[in-house]
N, C-alpha and C positions, 0 to 999 in steps of 0.2 A: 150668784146671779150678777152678771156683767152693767156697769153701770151706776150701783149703789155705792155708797161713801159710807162703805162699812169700818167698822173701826180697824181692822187692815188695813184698807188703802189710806187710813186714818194715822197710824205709826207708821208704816212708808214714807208718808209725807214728813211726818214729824222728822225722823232720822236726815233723808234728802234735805231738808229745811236746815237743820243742826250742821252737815256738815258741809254745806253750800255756805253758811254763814264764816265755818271756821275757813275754808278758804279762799275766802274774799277777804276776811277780817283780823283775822286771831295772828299775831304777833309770836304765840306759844301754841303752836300748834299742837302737839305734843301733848302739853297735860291740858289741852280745850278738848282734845279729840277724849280722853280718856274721861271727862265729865259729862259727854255727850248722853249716855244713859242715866246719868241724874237729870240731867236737864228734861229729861221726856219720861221719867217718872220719879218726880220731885218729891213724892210725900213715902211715907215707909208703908200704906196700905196700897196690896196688889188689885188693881181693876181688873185683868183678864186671868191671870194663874194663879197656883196656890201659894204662892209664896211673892216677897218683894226680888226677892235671891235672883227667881227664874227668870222674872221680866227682864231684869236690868242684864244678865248674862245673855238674853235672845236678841236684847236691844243692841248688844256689843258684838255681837255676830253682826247684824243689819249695818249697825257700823262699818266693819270689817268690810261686807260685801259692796257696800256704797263707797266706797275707796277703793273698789277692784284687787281685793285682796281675798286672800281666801281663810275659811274658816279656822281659826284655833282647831291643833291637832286636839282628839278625843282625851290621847292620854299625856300628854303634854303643855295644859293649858297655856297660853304667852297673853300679856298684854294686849287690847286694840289695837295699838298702834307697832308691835311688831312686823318689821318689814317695812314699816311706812318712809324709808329713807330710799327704799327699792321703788314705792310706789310712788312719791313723791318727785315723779320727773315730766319733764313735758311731755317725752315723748314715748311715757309707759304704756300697753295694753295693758285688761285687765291678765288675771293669771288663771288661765284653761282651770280647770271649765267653768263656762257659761252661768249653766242653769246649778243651783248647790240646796238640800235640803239640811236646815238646821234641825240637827238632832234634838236638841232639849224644848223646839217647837213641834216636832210633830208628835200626833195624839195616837199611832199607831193604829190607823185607823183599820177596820175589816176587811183584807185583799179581794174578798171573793166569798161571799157568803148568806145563806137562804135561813132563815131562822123566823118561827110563828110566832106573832104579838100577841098581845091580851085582846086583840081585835077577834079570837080565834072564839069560836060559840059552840065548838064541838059538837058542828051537826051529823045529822043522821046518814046524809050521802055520804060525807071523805067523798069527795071528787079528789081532794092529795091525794090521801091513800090511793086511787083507785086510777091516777093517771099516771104516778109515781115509777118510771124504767128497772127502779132498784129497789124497791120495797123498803126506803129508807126512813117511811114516815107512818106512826102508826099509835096508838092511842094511850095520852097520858093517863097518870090516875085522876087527873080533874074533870079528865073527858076532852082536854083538849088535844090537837094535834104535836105532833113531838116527832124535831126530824134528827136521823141520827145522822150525825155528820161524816163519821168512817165509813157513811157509805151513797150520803149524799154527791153526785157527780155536777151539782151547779147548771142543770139544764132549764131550769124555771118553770117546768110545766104544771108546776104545785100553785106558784104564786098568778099564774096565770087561770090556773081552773077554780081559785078560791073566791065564791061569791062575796066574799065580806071583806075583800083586798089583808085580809089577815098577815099574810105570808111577805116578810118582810127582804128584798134584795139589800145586802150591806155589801157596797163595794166603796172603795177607797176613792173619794174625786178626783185627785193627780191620776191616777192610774185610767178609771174613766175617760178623762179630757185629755190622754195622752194617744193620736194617733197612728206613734211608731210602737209602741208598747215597749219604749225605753224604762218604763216604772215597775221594781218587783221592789222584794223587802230585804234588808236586811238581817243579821240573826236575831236580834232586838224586835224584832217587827214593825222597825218604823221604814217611809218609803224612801229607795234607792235610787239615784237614775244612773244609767249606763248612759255614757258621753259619749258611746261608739254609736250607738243609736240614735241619741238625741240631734234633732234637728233646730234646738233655739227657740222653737214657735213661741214657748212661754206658757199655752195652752194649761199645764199644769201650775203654773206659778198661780193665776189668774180664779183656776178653779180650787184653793186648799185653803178650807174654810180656817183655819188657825193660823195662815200668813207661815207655812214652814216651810215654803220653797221661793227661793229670792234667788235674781240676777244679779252679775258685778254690772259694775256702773264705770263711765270714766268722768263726770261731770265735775271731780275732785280737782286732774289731773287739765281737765279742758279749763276751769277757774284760773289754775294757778300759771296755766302756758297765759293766759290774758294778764292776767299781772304783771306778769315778767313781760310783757311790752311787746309779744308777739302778734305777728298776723293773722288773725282768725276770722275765719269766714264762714258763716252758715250755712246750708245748703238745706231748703223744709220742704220738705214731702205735701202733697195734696191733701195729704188727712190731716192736714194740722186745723185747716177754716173749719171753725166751730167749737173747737177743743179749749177754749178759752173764755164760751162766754158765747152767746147765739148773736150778740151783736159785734165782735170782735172782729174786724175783717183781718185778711192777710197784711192789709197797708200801715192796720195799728203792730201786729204783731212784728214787721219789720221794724218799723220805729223802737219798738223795746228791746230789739235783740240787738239795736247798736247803742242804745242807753246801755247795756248787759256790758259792752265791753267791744261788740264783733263790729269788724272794719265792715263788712258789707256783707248783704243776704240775697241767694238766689232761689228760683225755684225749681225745684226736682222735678218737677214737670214737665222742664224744658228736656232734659234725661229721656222722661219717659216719650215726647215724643220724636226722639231720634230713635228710640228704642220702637215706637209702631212703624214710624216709615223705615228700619230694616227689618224687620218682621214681617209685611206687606212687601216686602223685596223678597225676603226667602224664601216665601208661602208661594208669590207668583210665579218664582224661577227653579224652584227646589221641589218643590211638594206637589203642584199641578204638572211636571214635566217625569214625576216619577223617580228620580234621583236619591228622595227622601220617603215612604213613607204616610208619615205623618209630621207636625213639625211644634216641639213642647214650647210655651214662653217660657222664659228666663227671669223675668222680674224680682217672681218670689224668690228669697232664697231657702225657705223651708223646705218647698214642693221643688225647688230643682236638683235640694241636698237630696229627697225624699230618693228622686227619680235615681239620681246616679249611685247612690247605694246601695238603694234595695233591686234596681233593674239595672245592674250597670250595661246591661246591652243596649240600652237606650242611650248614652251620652251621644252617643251624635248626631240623637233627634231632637236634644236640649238648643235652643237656636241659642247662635255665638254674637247675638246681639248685646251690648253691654247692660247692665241691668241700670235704669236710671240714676241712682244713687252714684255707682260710678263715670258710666257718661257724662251727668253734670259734675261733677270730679274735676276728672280731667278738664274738659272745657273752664273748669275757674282757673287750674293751675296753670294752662294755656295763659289767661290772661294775666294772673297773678302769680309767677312760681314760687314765690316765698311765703306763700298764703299755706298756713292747716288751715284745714277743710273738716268742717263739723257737719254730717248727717243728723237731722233733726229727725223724729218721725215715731212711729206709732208702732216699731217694730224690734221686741228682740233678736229674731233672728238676723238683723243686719249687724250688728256687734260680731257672729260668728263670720259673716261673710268680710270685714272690714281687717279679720284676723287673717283671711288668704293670703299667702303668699303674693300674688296677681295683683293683689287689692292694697297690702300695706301702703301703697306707695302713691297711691291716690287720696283715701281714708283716713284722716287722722284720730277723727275721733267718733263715737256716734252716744245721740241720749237719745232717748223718749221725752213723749210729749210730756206726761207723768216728771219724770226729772227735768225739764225745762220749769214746768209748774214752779216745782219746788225751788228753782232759782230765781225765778219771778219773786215769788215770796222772800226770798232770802236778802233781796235785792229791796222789797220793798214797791215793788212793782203793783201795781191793783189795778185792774183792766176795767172796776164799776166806773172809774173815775182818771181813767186814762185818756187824754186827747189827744194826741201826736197820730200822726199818719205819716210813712214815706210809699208812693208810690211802685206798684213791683208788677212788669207785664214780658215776664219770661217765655211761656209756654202756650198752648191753644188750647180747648176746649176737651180733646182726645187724650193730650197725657194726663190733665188734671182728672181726668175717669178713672184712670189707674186704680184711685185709690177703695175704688168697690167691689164686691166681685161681679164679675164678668163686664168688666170694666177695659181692662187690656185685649182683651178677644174682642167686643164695641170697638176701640179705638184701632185695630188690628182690621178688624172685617169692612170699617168706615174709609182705609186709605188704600185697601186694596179694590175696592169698587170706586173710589178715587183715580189712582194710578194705574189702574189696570180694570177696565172697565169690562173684556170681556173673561176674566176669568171667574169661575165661580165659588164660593166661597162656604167652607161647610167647617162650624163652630160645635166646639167643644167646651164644658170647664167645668170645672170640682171646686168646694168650696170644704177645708177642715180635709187633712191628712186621712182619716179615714175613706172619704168617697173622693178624695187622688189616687190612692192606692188601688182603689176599685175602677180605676178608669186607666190608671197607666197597667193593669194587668192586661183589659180589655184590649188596649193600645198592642199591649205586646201579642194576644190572642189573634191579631187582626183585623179586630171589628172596627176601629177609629182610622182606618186606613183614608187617607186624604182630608184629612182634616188639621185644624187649628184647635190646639187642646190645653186649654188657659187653667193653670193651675193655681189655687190660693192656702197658704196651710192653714191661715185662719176662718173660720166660717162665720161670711161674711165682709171678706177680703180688708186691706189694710184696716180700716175704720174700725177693725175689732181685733186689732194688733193687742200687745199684752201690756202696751203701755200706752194707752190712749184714758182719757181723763174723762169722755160725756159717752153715754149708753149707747151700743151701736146704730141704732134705728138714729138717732139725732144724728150722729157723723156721717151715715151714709145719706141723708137727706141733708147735709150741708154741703156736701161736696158734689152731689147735684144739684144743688141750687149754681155753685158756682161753677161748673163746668157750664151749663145755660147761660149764665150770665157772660162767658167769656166771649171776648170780641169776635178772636179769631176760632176756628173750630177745628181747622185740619193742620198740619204740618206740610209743609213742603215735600215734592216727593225725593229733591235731592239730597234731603236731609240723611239719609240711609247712607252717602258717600262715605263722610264719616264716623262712621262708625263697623265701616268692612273692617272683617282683620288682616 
């Protein structure tokens, strides 16, 4: 469940916390990094597994991953800190791929499986039996029901006809919350992900109740560029206002990101609305004149990886608007070219977009709200008792929507009834990879033809990214509070200039 401060999100933090301290602080990097699983579990009795052995070995993988390194080979164990002179640069990414499940954390959980509990009272209908396609369920010696699995085909109609909810679905939650079905097992039966698949959403990371699927991180490598006396500039997404504390506004959390280290912060907002006023240019000139179709946002970068891999006949209904995180990009390095440029925000799958080829050279680095957290902390930072404010009035009303679903289609459908008052204007959007796929096939069927079709991979758009820190329903109700509250509402409609390609 999204939102709790489960003992997961509980050692995440702990690890982030550990090695956000070693590289702001530690002199001996090297053997600070290799005590970091003492340090987070100090005593020789195990809290979560059966052993002290296994905690501190999964602790040392989280290590590894929060360093943007990748996991000790299976049969070749190396030190935490192996490689770490490779990682150790200002200007490392982490090392492909993204999304990694640690083997000695996952519980092997049930891929796909229908199995009767003691819930079962062996009554006298069998509605199983008797709804059952394959005759796979039929009476034990207790009287209860008993499914056989060689011939169980996993249709549910057993757990559905059972009045006493008896009949138990075991499926695996990565695999569940995974909308490309990047998730099977490997020969051990623990979960696998295909990176040819995976789209970054994080989705999985978020839903594995034993914390055995983690992101690389660069927060190591963005710490230590700030040390060495580099230029570093923030750039914070919409969904950050709330993520910190219900009274925390944007004007405190600027203030702390230049206590942090960073020469100056802007806001992604300002991105996203040059990204509605060319969007509202494409739709009026593209899409109502018949050229185009239909016409996809760009923003997400899950749902526009989603679109061009699994429909690649659609690329060039993905609009070539820039996606805000880049747009405001560039425009800092316009003003500042000496400046890394740090994406702040609520979303794993911007890490894969910032790996683009297109992108390196905008992108320097990107965290989540989540690993900013834990630099606050590491820093000393405490936001109950924080008073500093610097002022920050980037963007309008419309990009700071972005960060909800149908948020970008709002700020999209708001500038083209704006700018173009008589064209008419027909909305679309999916919310979670599952029902975009169901919308970009329809897309491709024909049915969405002249439309605007706002896609989000996570359900519930940014505010339920996989690294956001307070429960979605609060973020998306902060980030309307403050799109209302903002002065200005629209973007200019000549904003779209820059940003043609």
């Amino acid at each position: 469940m999204r939102g709790l401060e489960t003992s997961v999100i509980k050692l995440r933090r702990k690890v982030f916390v550990e090695v956000a301290r070693v590289a702001f602080e530690s002199e001996n990097v090297v053997s600070d990094i290799e005590a970091i699983p003492y340090a987070i579990t100090p005593t020789e009795v195990p809290q979560y597994r059966e052993s002290i052995y296994r905690e501190r070995a999964i602790a040392a993988e989280r290590v590894r991953l929060a360093m943007g390194m990748s996991l000790n080979p299976q049969d070749k164990p190396v030190h935490i800190t192996s490689g770490l002179s490779e990682s150790n640069v200002t200007r490392q990414y982490y090392e492909p791929p993204l999304m990694q499940v640690i083997p000695s954390a996952c519980d092997r959980c049930e891929e796909n499986k229908y199995e009767v509990s003691d819930q079962c009272r062996g009554c006298v209908a069998r509605y199983c039996v008797t709804v059952c396609p394959r005759g796979a369920i039929s009476k034990g010696p207790d009287g209860r029901a008993v499914i056989d699995q060689s011939k169980c085909i996993k249709c549910g109609k057993c757990k559905s006809a059972c009045p006493y909810d008896a009949i138990a679905h075991k499926i695996r939650p990565c695999a569940q919350a995974c909308g490309v079905k990047a998730i099977t097992s490997d020969a051990l039966g623990r979960a696998s992900i295909d990176p040819k698949k995976c789209v970054g959403c994080g989705q999985c990371m978020v839903s594995c109740p034993f914390g055995a699927i983690a992101d690389k991180s660069q927060f190591y490598q963005l710490i230590r560029a700030m040390k060495a006396g580099e230029e570093v500039v923030a750039e914070v997404a919409p969904a950050i206002v709330g993520q910190f504390g219900p009274n925390v506004t944007l004007w405190k959390i600027k203030a702390a990101l230049k206590d942090l280290g960073f020469k100056e912060v802007f806001e992604v907002a300002h991105g996203a609305d040059v990204g509605a006023s060319t969007e509202a240019h494409h739709y009026a000139t593209e899409v109502t004149t018949g050229k185009i179709p239909f016409l996809l946002t760009s923003c997400c970068p899950a749902w526009s990886m989603l679109a061009k891999t699994q429909f690649p006949e659609m690329i060039d209904k993905v609009s070539s608007a820039l996606t805000p995180m880049v747009a405001t990009s560039r425009s800092i390095k316009q003003k500042m070219p000496t400046a890394r440029v740090v994406f702040i925000g609520p979303c794993a799958a911007k890490k894969l977009e910032a790996m683009r080829r297109t992108v390196r050279s905008d992108v320097d680095f990107v965290i989540t709200f989540e690993e900013l957290a834990a630099i606050f902390e590491a820093k000393g930072i405490d936001f109950s008792n924080y008073e500093k404010e610097e002022a920050i009035h980037d963007a309008t009303g419309a990009g700071r929507g972005y960060a909800v679903a149908g948020g970008v289609a709002s700020a999209v459908e708001q500038c083209v009834r704006e700018y173009y008052p008589d064209v008419e204007v027909r909305i679309e959007h999916a919310e979670g990879l599952e029902e975009c796929k169901k919308v970009l096939l329809l897309a491709k069927l024909g049915k969405k033809n002249g439309c605007l079709i706002e896609g989000m991979g996570c359900p519930g758009g940014c505010v339920a990214g996989a690294g956001v820190n307070i429960p979605v329903e609060k973020g998306a109700a902060a980030v309307k509070k403050f799109v209302a509250d903002s002065t200005k509402k629209l973007p200019e409609k000549e904003l779209y200039e820059i940003n043609l390609p």
